[in-house]
N, C-alpha and C positions, 0 to 999 in steps of 0.2 A: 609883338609876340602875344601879348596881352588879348589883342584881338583875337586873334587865331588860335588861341584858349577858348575863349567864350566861344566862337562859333561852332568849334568841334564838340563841345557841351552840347548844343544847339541841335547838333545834324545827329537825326539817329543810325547813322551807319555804323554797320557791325565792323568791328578788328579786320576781317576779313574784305568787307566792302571795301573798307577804303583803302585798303593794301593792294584791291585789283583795278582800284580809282587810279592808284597812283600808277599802274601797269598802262592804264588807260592813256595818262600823262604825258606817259615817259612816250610811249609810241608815236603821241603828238609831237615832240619835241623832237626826234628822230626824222617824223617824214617834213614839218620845218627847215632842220639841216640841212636834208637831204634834198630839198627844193631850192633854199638856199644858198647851196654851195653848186648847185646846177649838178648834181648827179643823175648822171645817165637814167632815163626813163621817170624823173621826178622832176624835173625843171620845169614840166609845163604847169605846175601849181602855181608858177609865179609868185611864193613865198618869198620874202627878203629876211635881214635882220631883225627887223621891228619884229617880227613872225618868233623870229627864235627866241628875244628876250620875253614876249608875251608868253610861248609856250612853257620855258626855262620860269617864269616867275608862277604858273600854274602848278607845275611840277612841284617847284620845292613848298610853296603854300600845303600840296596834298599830303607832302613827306612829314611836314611837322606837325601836321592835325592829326597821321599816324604816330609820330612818338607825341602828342599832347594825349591822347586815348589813349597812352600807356602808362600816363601819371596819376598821382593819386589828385594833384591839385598845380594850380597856378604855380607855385614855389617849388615845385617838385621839376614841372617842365622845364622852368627857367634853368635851372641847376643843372637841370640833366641837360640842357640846348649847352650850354656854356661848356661843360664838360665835357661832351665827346666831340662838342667842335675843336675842341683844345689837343683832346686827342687824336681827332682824325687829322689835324689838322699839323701837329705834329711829327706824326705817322709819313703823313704824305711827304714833307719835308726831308724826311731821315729816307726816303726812297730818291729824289731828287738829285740830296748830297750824292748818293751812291751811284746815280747815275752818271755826276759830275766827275765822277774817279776814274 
């Protein structure tokens, strides 16, 4: 995470930029699946797995260099990564249970 601090220091892309980087990302990781999983009119990419965890490790790289540009410092990321993982990650669980019911 450390890393991926510094480099987003590093990269002059605007709040903005790198929100439609990560637009850019997500698309990739979409037509991966979608080559992947052989979906109709995307299969001829001949994408596999390896395809989707490259795009899928792209992605979440871009997601956290946008919330690291939202921090004031190292310490501030860290805390805040920990923290709404905690929460999202909680969140999602408590929807899970519910679906188990």
């Amino acid at each position: 995470m450390d890393r991926i601090f510094d480099l987003t220091l590093q990269d002059p892309k605007t709040l903005q930029e790198r929100a439609l980087k990560l637009c850019e990302e997500a698309g990739e990781l979409a037509q991966a699946v979608l080559s992947a999983t052989k979906a109709p009119g995307s299969a001829y990419k001949e994408l596999g797995l390896e395809d989707v965890r490259e795009e899928a490790a792209d992605a979440a790289i871009v997601a956290l260099s946008v919330l690291a540009q939202t921090c004031a410092d190292e310490e501030q990321f860290n805390a805040e990564l920990k923290r709404l993982f905690a929460e999202k990650a909680a969140k999602w669980s408590k929807v899970l249970a519910g679906n188990a019911a």
